[in-house]
KOLTIKOL-478738 format. One record per residue (C-alpha): residue number from 1; residue in one letter; x, y, z. Coordinates in nm, 3 decimals. Layout:
num | residuo | u | v | w
NUM | A | X | Y | Z;
...
END
This chain:
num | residuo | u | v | w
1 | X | -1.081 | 1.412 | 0.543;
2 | X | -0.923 | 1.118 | 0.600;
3 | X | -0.761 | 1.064 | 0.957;
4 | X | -0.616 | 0.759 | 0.964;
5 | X | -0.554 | 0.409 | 0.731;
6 | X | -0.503 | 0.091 | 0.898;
7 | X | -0.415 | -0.278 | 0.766;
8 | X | -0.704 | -0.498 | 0.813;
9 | X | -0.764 | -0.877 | 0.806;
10 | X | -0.613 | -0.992 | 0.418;
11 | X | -0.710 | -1.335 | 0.315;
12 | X | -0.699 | -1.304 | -0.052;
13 | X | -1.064 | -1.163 | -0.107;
14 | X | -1.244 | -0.819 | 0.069;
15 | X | -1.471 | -0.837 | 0.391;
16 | X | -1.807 | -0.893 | 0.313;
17 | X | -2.014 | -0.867 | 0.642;
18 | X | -1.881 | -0.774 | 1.006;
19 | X | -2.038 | -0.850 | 1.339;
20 | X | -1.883 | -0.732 | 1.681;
21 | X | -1.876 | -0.992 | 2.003;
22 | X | -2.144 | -0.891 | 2.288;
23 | X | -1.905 | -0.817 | 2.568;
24 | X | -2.020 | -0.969 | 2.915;
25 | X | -1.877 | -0.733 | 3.136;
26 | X | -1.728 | -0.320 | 3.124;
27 | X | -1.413 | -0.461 | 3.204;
28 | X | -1.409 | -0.611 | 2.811;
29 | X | -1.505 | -0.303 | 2.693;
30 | X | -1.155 | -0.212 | 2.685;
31 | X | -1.027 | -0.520 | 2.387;
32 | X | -1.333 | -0.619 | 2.100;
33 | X | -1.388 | -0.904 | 1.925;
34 | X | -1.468 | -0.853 | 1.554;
35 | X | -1.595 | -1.192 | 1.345;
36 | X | -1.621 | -1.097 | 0.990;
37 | X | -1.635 | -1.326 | 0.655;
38 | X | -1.494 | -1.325 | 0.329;
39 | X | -1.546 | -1.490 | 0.002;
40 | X | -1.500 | -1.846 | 0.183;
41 | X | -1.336 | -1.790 | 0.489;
42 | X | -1.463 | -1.682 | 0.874;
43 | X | -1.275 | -1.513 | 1.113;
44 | X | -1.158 | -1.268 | 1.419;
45 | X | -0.971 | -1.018 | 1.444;
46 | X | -0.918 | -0.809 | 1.779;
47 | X | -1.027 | -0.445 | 1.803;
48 | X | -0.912 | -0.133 | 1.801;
49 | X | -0.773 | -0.250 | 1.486;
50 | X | -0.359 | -0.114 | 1.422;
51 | X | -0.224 | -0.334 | 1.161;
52 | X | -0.065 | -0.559 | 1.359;
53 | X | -0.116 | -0.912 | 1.136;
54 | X | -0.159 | -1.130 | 1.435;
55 | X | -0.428 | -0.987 | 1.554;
56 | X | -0.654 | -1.168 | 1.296;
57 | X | -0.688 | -1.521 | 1.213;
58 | X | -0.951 | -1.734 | 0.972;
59 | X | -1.046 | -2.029 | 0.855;
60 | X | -1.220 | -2.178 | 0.532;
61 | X | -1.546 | -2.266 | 0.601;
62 | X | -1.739 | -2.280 | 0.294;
63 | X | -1.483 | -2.356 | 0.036;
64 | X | -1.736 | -2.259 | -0.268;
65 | X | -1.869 | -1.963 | -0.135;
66 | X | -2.039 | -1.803 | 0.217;
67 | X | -2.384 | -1.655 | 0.215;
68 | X | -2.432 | -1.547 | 0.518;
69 | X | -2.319 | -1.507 | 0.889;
70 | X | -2.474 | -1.504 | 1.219;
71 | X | -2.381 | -1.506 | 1.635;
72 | X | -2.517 | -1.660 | 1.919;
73 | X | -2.646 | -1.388 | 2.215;
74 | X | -2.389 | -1.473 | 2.412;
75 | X | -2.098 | -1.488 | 2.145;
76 | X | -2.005 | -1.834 | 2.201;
77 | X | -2.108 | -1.935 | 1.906;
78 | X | -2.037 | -1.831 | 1.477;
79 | X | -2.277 | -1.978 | 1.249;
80 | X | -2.266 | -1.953 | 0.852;
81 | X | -2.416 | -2.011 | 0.591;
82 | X | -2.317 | -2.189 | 0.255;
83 | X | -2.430 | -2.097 | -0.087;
84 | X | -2.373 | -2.387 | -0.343;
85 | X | -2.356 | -2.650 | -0.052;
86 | X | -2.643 | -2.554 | 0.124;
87 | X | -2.469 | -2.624 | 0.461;
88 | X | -2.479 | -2.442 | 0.805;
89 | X | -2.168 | -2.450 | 1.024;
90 | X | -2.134 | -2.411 | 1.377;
91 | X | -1.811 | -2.226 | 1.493;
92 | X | -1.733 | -2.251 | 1.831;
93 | X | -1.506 | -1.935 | 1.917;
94 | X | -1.182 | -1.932 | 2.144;
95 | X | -1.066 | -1.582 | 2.213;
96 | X | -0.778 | -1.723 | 2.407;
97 | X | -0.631 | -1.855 | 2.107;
98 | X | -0.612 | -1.563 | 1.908;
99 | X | -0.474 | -1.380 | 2.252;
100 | X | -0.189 | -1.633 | 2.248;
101 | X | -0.063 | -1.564 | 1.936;
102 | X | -0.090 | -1.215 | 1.963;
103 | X | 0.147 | -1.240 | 2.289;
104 | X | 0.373 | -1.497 | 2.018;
105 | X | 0.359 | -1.281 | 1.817;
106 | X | 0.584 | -0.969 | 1.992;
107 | X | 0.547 | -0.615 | 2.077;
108 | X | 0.634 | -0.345 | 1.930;
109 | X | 0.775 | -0.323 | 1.573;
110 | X | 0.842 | -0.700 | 1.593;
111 | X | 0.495 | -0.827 | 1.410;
112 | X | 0.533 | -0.565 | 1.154;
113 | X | 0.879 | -0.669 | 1.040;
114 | X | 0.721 | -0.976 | 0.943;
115 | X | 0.505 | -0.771 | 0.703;
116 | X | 0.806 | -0.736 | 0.486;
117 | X | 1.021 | -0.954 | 0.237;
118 | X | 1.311 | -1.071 | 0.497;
119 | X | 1.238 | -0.897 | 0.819;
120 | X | 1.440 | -0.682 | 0.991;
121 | X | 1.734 | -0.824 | 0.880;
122 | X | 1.616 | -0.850 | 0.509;
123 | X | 1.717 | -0.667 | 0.202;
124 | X | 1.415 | -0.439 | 0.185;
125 | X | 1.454 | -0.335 | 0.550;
126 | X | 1.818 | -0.259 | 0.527;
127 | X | 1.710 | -0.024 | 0.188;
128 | X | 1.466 | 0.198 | 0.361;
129 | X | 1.729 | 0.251 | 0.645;
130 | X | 1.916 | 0.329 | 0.376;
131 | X | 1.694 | 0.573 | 0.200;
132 | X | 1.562 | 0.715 | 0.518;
133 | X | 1.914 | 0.802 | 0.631;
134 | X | 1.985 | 0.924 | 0.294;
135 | X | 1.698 | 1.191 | 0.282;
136 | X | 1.809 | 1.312 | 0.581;
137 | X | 2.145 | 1.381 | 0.407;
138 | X | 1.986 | 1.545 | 0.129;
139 | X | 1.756 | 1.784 | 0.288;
140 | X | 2.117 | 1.925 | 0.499;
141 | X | 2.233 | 1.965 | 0.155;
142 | X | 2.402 | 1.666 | -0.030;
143 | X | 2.710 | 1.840 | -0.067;
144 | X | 2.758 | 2.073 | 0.229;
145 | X | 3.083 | 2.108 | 0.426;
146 | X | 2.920 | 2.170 | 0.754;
147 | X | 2.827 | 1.954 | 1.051;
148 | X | 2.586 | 1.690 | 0.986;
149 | X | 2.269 | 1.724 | 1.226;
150 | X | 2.203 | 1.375 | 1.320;
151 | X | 1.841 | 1.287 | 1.329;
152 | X | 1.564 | 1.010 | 1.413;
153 | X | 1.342 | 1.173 | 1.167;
154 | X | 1.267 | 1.328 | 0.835;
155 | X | 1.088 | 1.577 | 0.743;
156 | X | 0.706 | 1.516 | 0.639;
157 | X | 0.756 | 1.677 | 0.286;
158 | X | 1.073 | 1.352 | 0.247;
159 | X | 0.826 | 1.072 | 0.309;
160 | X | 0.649 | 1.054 | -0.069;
161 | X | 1.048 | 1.023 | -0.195;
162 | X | 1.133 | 0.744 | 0.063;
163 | X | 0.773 | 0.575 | -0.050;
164 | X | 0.870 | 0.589 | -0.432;
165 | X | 1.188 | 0.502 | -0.330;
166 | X | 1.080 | 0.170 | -0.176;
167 | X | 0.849 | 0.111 | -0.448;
168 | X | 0.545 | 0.243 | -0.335;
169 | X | 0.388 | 0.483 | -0.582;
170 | X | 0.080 | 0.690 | -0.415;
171 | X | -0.107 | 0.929 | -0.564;
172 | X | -0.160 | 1.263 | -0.431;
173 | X | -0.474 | 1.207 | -0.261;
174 | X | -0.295 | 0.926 | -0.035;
175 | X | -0.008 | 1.151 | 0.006;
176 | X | -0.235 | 1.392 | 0.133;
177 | X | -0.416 | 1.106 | 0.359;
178 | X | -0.087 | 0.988 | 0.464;
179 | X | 0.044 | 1.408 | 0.558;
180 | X | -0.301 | 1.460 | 0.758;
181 | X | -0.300 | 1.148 | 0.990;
182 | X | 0.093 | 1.224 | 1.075;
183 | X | -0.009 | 1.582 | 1.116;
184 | X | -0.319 | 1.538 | 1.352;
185 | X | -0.178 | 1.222 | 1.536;
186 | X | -0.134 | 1.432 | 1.843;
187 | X | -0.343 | 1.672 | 1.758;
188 | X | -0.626 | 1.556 | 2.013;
189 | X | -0.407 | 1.510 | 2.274;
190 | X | -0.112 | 1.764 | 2.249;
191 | X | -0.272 | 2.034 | 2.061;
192 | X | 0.050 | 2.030 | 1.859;
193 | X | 0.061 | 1.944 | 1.447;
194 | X | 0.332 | 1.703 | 1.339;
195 | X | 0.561 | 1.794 | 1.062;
196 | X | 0.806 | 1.495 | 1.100;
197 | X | 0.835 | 1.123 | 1.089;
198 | X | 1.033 | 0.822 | 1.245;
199 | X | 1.161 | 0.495 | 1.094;
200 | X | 0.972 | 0.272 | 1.301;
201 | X | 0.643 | 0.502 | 1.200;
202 | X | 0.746 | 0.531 | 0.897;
203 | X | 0.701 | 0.166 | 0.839;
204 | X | 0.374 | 0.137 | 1.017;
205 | X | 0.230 | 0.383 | 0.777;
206 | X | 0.399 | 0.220 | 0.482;
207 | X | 0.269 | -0.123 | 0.549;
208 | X | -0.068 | 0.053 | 0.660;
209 | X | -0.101 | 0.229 | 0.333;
210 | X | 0.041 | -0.001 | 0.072;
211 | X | -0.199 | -0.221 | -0.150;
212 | X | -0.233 | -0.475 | 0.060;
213 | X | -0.244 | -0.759 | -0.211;
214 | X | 0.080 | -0.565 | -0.403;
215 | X | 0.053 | -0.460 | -0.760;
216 | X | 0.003 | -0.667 | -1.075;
217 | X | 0.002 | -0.694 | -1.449;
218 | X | -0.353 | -0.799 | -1.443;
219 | X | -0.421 | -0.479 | -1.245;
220 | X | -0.253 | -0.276 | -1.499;
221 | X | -0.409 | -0.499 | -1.804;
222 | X | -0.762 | -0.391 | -1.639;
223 | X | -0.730 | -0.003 | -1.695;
224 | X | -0.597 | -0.087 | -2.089;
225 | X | -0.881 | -0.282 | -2.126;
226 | X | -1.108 | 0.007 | -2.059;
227 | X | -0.923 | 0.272 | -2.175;
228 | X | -0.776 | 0.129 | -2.459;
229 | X | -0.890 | -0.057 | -2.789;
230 | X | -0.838 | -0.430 | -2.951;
231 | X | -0.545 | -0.383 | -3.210;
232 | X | -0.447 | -0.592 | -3.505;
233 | X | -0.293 | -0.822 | -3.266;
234 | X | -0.590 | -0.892 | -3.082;
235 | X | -0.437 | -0.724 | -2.769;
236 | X | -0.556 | -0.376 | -2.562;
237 | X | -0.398 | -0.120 | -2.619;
238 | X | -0.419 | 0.275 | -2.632;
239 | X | -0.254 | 0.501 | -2.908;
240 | X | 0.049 | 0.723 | -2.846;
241 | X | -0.137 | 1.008 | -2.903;
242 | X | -0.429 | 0.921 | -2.642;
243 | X | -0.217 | 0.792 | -2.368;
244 | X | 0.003 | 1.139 | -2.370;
245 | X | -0.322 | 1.283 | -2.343;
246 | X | -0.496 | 1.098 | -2.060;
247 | X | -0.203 | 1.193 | -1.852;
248 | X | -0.210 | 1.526 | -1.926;
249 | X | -0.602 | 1.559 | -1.899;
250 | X | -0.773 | 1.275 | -1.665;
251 | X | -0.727 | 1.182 | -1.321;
252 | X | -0.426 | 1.351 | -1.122;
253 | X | -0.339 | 1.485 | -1.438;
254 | X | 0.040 | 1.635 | -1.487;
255 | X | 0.103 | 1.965 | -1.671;
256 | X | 0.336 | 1.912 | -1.997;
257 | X | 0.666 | 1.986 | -1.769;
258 | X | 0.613 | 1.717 | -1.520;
259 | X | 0.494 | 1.503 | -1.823;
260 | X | 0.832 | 1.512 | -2.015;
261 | X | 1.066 | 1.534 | -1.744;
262 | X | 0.919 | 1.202 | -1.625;
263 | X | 0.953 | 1.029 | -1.924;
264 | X | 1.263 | 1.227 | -1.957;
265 | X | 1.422 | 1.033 | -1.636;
266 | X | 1.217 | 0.684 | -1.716;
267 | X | 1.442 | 0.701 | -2.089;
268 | X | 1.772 | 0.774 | -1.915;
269 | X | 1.794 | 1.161 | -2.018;
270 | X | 1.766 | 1.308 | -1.649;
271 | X | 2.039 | 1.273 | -1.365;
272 | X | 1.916 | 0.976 | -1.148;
273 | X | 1.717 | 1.123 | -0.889;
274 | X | 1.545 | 1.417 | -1.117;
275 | X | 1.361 | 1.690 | -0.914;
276 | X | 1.437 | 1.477 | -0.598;
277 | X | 1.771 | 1.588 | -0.586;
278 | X | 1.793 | 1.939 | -0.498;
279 | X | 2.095 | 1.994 | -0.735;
280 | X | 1.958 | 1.806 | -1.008;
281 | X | 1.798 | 1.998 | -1.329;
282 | X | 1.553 | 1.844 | -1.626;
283 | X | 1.600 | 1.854 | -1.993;
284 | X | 1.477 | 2.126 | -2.193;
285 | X | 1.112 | 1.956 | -2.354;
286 | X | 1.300 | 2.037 | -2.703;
287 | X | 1.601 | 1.745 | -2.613;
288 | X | 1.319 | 1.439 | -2.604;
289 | X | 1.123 | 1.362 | -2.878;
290 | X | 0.781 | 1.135 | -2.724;
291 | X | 0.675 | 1.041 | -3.117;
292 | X | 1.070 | 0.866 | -3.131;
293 | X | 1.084 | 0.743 | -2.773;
294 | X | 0.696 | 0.590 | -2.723;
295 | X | 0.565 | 0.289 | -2.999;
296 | X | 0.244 | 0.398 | -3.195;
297 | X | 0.109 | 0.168 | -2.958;
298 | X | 0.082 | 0.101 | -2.615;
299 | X | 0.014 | -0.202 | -2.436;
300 | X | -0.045 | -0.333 | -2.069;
301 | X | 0.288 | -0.528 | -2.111;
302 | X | 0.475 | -0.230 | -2.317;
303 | X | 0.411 | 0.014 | -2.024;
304 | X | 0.465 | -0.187 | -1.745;
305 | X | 0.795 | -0.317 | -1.855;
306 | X | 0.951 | -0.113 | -2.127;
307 | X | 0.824 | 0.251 | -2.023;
308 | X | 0.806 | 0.190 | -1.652;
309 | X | 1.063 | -0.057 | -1.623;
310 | X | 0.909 | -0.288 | -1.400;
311 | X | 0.983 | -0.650 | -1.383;
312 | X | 0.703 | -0.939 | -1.355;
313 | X | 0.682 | -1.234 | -1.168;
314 | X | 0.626 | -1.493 | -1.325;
315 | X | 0.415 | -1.702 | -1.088;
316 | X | 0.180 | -1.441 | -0.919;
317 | X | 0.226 | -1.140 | -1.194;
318 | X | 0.319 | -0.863 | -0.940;
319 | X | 0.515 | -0.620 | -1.012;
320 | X | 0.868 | -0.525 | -0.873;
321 | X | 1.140 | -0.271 | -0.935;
END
Protein backbone atom coordinates (compact mmCIF):
# COMPACT_ATOMS: atom_id res chain seq x y z
CA UNK A 1 0.00 0.00 0.00
CA UNK A 2 1.13 3.07 -0.85
CA UNK A 3 1.67 5.69 2.07
CA UNK A 4 2.78 8.58 0.72
CA UNK A 5 3.91 10.38 -2.96
CA UNK A 6 6.28 13.13 -2.94
CA UNK A 7 7.72 15.54 -5.81
CA UNK A 8 11.25 14.78 -6.40
CA UNK A 9 14.16 16.52 -8.21
CA UNK A 10 12.60 17.15 -12.18
CA UNK A 11 15.18 18.10 -14.68
CA UNK A 12 13.63 16.89 -17.79
CA UNK A 13 14.90 13.15 -17.63
CA UNK A 14 14.38 10.33 -14.48
CA UNK A 15 17.10 9.69 -11.70
CA UNK A 16 19.42 7.25 -12.64
CA UNK A 17 21.74 6.54 -9.60
CA UNK A 18 21.50 8.10 -5.93
CA UNK A 19 24.20 8.37 -3.33
CA UNK A 20 23.57 9.89 0.24
CA UNK A 21 26.38 12.43 1.90
CA UNK A 22 28.46 10.69 4.90
CA UNK A 23 27.36 12.91 7.73
CA UNK A 24 30.33 13.98 10.12
CA UNK A 25 28.58 14.35 13.16
CA UNK A 26 24.79 13.03 14.95
CA UNK A 27 23.94 16.47 15.01
CA UNK A 28 23.56 16.18 10.83
CA UNK A 29 21.72 13.31 11.19
CA UNK A 30 18.78 15.39 11.54
CA UNK A 31 18.98 17.25 7.48
CA UNK A 32 20.65 14.65 4.47
CA UNK A 33 22.32 15.36 1.61
CA UNK A 34 21.22 13.34 -1.44
CA UNK A 35 23.59 13.72 -4.86
CA UNK A 36 21.90 11.89 -7.57
CA UNK A 37 22.37 12.10 -11.60
CA UNK A 38 20.31 12.18 -14.49
CA UNK A 39 20.62 11.75 -18.15
CA UNK A 40 23.33 14.72 -18.18
CA UNK A 41 22.94 16.56 -15.22
CA UNK A 42 24.38 16.14 -11.29
CA UNK A 43 22.85 17.30 -8.40
CA UNK A 44 21.49 17.68 -4.56
CA UNK A 45 18.67 17.72 -3.19
CA UNK A 46 18.09 17.91 0.74
CA UNK A 47 16.45 15.05 2.64
CA UNK A 48 13.60 14.08 4.05
CA UNK A 49 12.38 14.86 0.71
CA UNK A 50 8.53 16.99 0.77
CA UNK A 51 8.21 18.50 -2.56
CA UNK A 52 9.36 21.61 -1.85
CA UNK A 53 11.29 22.61 -5.46
CA UNK A 54 14.06 24.46 -3.80
CA UNK A 55 15.28 21.96 -2.08
CA UNK A 56 17.09 20.53 -5.19
CA UNK A 57 19.38 22.08 -7.56
CA UNK A 58 21.71 20.60 -10.67
CA UNK A 59 23.91 21.25 -13.07
CA UNK A 60 24.93 19.83 -16.63
CA UNK A 61 27.89 18.09 -16.41
CA UNK A 62 28.19 15.79 -19.19
CA UNK A 63 26.13 17.38 -21.84
CA UNK A 64 26.09 13.98 -24.09
CA UNK A 65 25.44 11.66 -21.55
CA UNK A 66 26.71 10.51 -17.68
CA UNK A 67 27.97 7.04 -17.01
CA UNK A 68 28.61 6.97 -13.82
CA UNK A 69 28.89 8.71 -10.35
CA UNK A 70 31.02 8.53 -7.40
CA UNK A 71 31.87 10.50 -3.72
CA UNK A 72 34.77 11.24 -1.91
CA UNK A 73 34.82 9.57 1.98
CA UNK A 74 34.39 12.61 3.33
CA UNK A 75 31.66 14.07 0.89
CA UNK A 76 33.55 16.96 -0.21
CA UNK A 77 33.89 15.88 -3.29
CA UNK A 78 31.24 14.51 -6.63
CA UNK A 79 33.01 12.87 -9.32
CA UNK A 80 31.40 11.60 -12.73
CA UNK A 81 31.86 10.01 -15.31
CA UNK A 82 31.24 10.77 -19.11
CA UNK A 83 30.19 8.35 -21.73
CA UNK A 84 30.87 9.70 -25.34
CA UNK A 85 33.53 12.24 -23.96
CA UNK A 86 35.38 10.04 -21.95
CA UNK A 87 35.87 12.79 -19.29
CA UNK A 88 35.91 12.69 -15.39
CA UNK A 89 34.68 15.76 -13.49
CA UNK A 90 35.42 16.86 -10.18
CA UNK A 91 32.46 18.56 -8.30
CA UNK A 92 33.28 20.32 -5.42
CA UNK A 93 29.97 20.46 -3.21
CA UNK A 94 28.61 23.57 -1.18
CA UNK A 95 25.74 22.61 1.04
CA UNK A 96 25.47 26.19 2.11
CA UNK A 97 24.34 27.16 -1.16
CA UNK A 98 21.58 25.00 -1.59
CA UNK A 99 20.63 26.02 2.31
CA UNK A 100 20.44 29.63 1.10
CA UNK A 101 18.08 29.23 -1.35
CA UNK A 102 16.00 27.08 0.50
CA UNK A 103 15.75 30.00 3.28
CA UNK A 104 15.04 32.38 -0.32
CA UNK A 105 13.00 30.40 -1.11
CA UNK A 106 10.03 30.81 1.88
CA UNK A 107 8.20 28.74 4.26
CA UNK A 108 5.31 27.37 4.19
CA UNK A 109 3.00 27.22 1.13
CA UNK A 110 5.15 29.99 -0.43
CA UNK A 111 7.65 27.55 -2.64
CA UNK A 112 4.76 25.53 -3.70
CA UNK A 113 2.79 28.40 -5.20
CA UNK A 114 5.54 28.71 -7.47
CA UNK A 115 4.76 25.16 -8.65
CA UNK A 116 1.80 26.56 -10.43
CA UNK A 117 0.99 28.70 -13.64
CA UNK A 118 0.77 32.36 -11.88
CA UNK A 119 1.19 31.77 -8.22
CA UNK A 120 -0.98 32.57 -5.70
CA UNK A 121 -2.35 35.27 -7.35
CA UNK A 122 -2.68 33.41 -10.76
CA UNK A 123 -5.62 32.17 -12.64
CA UNK A 124 -5.23 28.52 -11.74
CA UNK A 125 -4.92 29.31 -8.02
CA UNK A 126 -7.90 31.54 -7.88
CA UNK A 127 -9.94 28.33 -9.81
CA UNK A 128 -9.22 25.73 -7.25
CA UNK A 129 -10.32 28.26 -4.48
CA UNK A 130 -13.01 28.40 -6.52
CA UNK A 131 -13.79 24.77 -6.95
CA UNK A 132 -12.77 23.92 -3.47
CA UNK A 133 -15.28 26.40 -2.07
CA UNK A 134 -17.73 25.20 -4.50
CA UNK A 135 -17.67 21.45 -3.38
CA UNK A 136 -18.18 22.48 -0.17
CA UNK A 137 -21.45 24.10 -1.40
CA UNK A 138 -22.46 21.09 -3.11
CA UNK A 139 -22.01 18.45 -0.60
CA UNK A 140 -24.59 20.99 1.92
CA UNK A 141 -26.81 20.59 -0.95
CA UNK A 142 -26.56 23.05 -3.98
CA UNK A 143 -29.88 24.24 -3.51
CA UNK A 144 -30.73 24.15 0.19
CA UNK A 145 -32.41 26.98 2.10
CA UNK A 146 -30.62 26.39 5.29
CA UNK A 147 -27.54 27.85 6.94
CA UNK A 148 -24.41 27.37 5.16
CA UNK A 149 -21.72 25.52 7.45
CA UNK A 150 -18.63 27.34 6.68
CA UNK A 151 -15.63 25.15 6.36
CA UNK A 152 -11.66 24.93 5.83
CA UNK A 153 -12.15 21.56 4.40
CA UNK A 154 -13.84 19.08 2.17
CA UNK A 155 -14.66 16.00 2.50
CA UNK A 156 -12.10 13.16 1.30
CA UNK A 157 -14.72 11.52 -1.09
CA UNK A 158 -14.76 15.69 -2.94
CA UNK A 159 -11.05 15.64 -3.68
CA UNK A 160 -11.08 13.27 -7.11
CA UNK A 161 -13.92 16.08 -8.38
CA UNK A 162 -11.72 19.13 -7.37
CA UNK A 163 -8.62 17.06 -9.15
CA UNK A 164 -10.67 16.54 -12.47
CA UNK A 165 -11.83 19.75 -11.98
CA UNK A 166 -8.36 21.34 -12.13
CA UNK A 167 -7.39 19.12 -14.82
CA UNK A 168 -5.89 16.40 -13.20
CA UNK A 169 -7.32 13.07 -14.28
CA UNK A 170 -6.10 10.05 -11.85
CA UNK A 171 -6.99 6.80 -12.07
CA UNK A 172 -8.42 4.85 -9.35
CA UNK A 173 -5.39 3.33 -8.10
CA UNK A 174 -3.91 7.00 -7.38
CA UNK A 175 -7.16 7.98 -5.99
CA UNK A 176 -6.84 5.25 -3.74
CA UNK A 177 -2.95 6.24 -3.06
CA UNK A 178 -3.96 9.72 -2.67
CA UNK A 179 -7.31 8.54 0.09
CA UNK A 180 -4.70 6.25 2.11
CA UNK A 181 -1.81 8.78 2.73
CA UNK A 182 -4.60 11.56 3.84
CA UNK A 183 -6.20 8.83 5.86
CA UNK A 184 -3.05 7.47 7.74
CA UNK A 185 -1.22 10.93 7.93
CA UNK A 186 -1.85 10.97 11.62
CA UNK A 187 -2.38 7.73 11.97
CA UNK A 188 1.14 7.05 13.71
CA UNK A 189 0.91 9.76 15.80
CA UNK A 190 -2.81 10.42 16.75
CA UNK A 191 -4.23 7.08 16.32
CA UNK A 192 -7.01 8.92 14.50
CA UNK A 193 -7.93 8.25 10.46
CA UNK A 194 -8.47 11.37 8.38
CA UNK A 195 -11.54 11.73 6.34
CA UNK A 196 -11.02 15.43 5.30
CA UNK A 197 -8.76 17.78 3.48
CA UNK A 198 -7.50 21.51 3.48
CA UNK A 199 -6.67 23.91 0.64
CA UNK A 200 -3.22 24.41 1.45
CA UNK A 201 -2.95 20.29 1.62
CA UNK A 202 -4.86 19.98 -0.94
CA UNK A 203 -2.33 21.60 -3.13
CA UNK A 204 0.63 19.83 -1.69
CA UNK A 205 -0.91 16.59 -2.68
CA UNK A 206 -1.94 17.91 -6.06
CA UNK A 207 1.44 19.13 -7.04
CA UNK A 208 2.86 15.90 -5.24
CA UNK A 209 0.76 13.64 -7.33
CA UNK A 210 0.47 15.25 -10.71
CA UNK A 211 2.75 14.06 -13.69
CA UNK A 212 5.40 15.92 -12.99
CA UNK A 213 6.44 16.67 -16.70
CA UNK A 214 2.34 17.40 -17.52
CA UNK A 215 0.58 15.50 -20.21
CA UNK A 216 1.21 15.38 -23.95
CA UNK A 217 0.10 14.39 -27.40
CA UNK A 218 3.15 12.34 -27.82
CA UNK A 219 2.14 10.56 -24.59
CA UNK A 220 -1.20 9.88 -25.92
CA UNK A 221 0.26 9.08 -29.65
CA UNK A 222 2.43 6.29 -27.67
CA UNK A 223 -0.57 4.10 -26.39
CA UNK A 224 -2.25 4.39 -30.28
CA UNK A 225 0.80 3.27 -31.50
CA UNK A 226 0.59 0.08 -29.57
CA UNK A 227 -2.81 -0.41 -29.38
CA UNK A 228 -3.80 0.66 -32.56
CA UNK A 229 -2.94 -0.12 -36.34
CA UNK A 230 -1.35 1.96 -39.50
CA UNK A 231 -4.49 3.10 -41.59
CA UNK A 232 -4.75 4.17 -45.17
CA UNK A 233 -3.39 7.40 -44.11
CA UNK A 234 -0.34 6.13 -42.80
CA UNK A 235 -1.38 7.25 -39.25
CA UNK A 236 -2.22 4.95 -35.80
CA UNK A 237 -5.16 4.48 -35.14
CA UNK A 238 -7.72 1.98 -33.44
CA UNK A 239 -11.27 1.07 -34.84
CA UNK A 240 -14.54 2.25 -33.28
CA UNK A 241 -15.42 -0.99 -32.47
CA UNK A 242 -12.02 -1.89 -30.55
CA UNK A 243 -11.60 1.29 -28.72
CA UNK A 244 -15.38 0.93 -27.14
CA UNK A 245 -14.11 -2.29 -26.23
CA UNK A 246 -10.75 -1.66 -24.57
CA UNK A 247 -12.59 0.63 -22.29
CA UNK A 248 -15.03 -1.59 -21.41
CA UNK A 249 -12.59 -4.66 -21.01
CA UNK A 250 -8.75 -3.58 -20.24
CA UNK A 251 -7.23 -1.65 -17.61
CA UNK A 252 -9.66 0.24 -15.08
CA UNK A 253 -12.21 -0.84 -17.26
CA UNK A 254 -15.88 0.99 -17.01
CA UNK A 255 -19.14 -1.01 -17.13
CA UNK A 256 -21.45 0.06 -20.27
CA UNK A 257 -23.32 2.81 -17.91
CA UNK A 258 -20.31 4.73 -16.94
CA UNK A 259 -19.14 4.17 -20.62
CA UNK A 260 -22.09 6.08 -22.28
CA UNK A 261 -22.83 8.54 -19.78
CA UNK A 262 -19.23 9.72 -20.25
CA UNK A 263 -19.33 10.08 -23.70
CA UNK A 264 -22.81 11.17 -23.09
CA UNK A 265 -21.44 14.47 -21.13
CA UNK A 266 -18.03 14.71 -23.45
CA UNK A 267 -20.92 15.18 -26.68
CA UNK A 268 -22.97 17.77 -24.80
CA UNK A 269 -26.06 15.37 -23.94
CA UNK A 270 -25.59 15.42 -19.99
CA UNK A 271 -26.16 18.54 -17.63
CA UNK A 272 -22.62 20.01 -17.06
CA UNK A 273 -21.39 18.44 -14.09
CA UNK A 274 -23.02 14.73 -14.75
CA UNK A 275 -22.94 12.38 -11.70
CA UNK A 276 -20.92 15.14 -9.88
CA UNK A 277 -23.82 17.05 -9.26
CA UNK A 278 -26.00 15.44 -6.87
CA UNK A 279 -29.18 16.68 -8.72
CA UNK A 280 -27.97 15.91 -12.01
CA UNK A 281 -29.32 12.62 -13.97
CA UNK A 282 -27.70 10.76 -17.32
CA UNK A 283 -29.35 9.94 -20.52
CA UNK A 284 -31.05 6.83 -21.05
CA UNK A 285 -28.07 4.58 -23.25
CA UNK A 286 -31.06 4.47 -25.98
CA UNK A 287 -30.78 8.71 -26.53
CA UNK A 288 -26.84 8.39 -27.86
CA UNK A 289 -25.98 6.53 -30.64
CA UNK A 290 -21.69 5.74 -30.31
CA UNK A 291 -21.72 4.29 -34.23
CA UNK A 292 -23.19 8.25 -35.16
CA UNK A 293 -21.22 10.16 -32.56
CA UNK A 294 -17.47 8.28 -32.81
CA UNK A 295 -15.55 8.20 -36.64
CA UNK A 296 -14.85 4.56 -37.87
CA UNK A 297 -11.60 5.59 -36.82
CA UNK A 298 -9.78 6.82 -34.09
CA UNK A 299 -6.69 8.62 -33.89
CA UNK A 300 -4.16 10.05 -31.23
CA UNK A 301 -5.18 13.57 -32.52
CA UNK A 302 -9.12 12.62 -32.98
CA UNK A 303 -9.31 11.61 -29.25
CA UNK A 304 -7.36 14.02 -27.70
CA UNK A 305 -9.04 16.94 -29.28
CA UNK A 306 -12.37 16.10 -30.76
CA UNK A 307 -13.62 13.34 -28.16
CA UNK A 308 -11.81 14.68 -25.14
CA UNK A 309 -11.74 18.15 -26.03
CA UNK A 310 -8.41 19.02 -25.11
CA UNK A 311 -6.41 21.73 -26.63
CA UNK A 312 -2.54 21.39 -27.70
CA UNK A 313 0.22 23.52 -27.40
CA UNK A 314 1.79 24.12 -29.98
CA UNK A 315 5.39 24.47 -28.84
CA UNK A 316 5.77 21.69 -26.13
CA UNK A 317 2.50 19.45 -27.18
CA UNK A 318 0.92 19.31 -23.66
CA UNK A 319 -2.25 19.15 -23.19
CA UNK A 320 -4.73 21.68 -21.52
CA UNK A 321 -8.43 22.07 -20.91
Amino acid sequence: MCRKTLLGPVYGSPIEHTQVLPVKSTLELQKRYLVFINKDKVGLQILPVDGNPHKTCAIICHPSGVAGMALSYDGSYAFTAGGQDFSVVQWEINLSALDAAVSLGGEDLTPFYGLVPGGREGKFYRELEDYFYYSQIRTQGIDTMETRQVSEHICLSELPFVMRAIGFYPSEEKIDDMFNEIKFSEYVDTGRLIDKINLPDFLKVYLNHRPPFGNTLAGIQNSFNVLGFTNSQGEKAIRREDFLNLLLTKGEHMTEEEMYDCFSTLFGLNPEGWKSEPAATSVRDSEICLEKELPDEITAEIFTTEILGLAVSDSSGQLFV
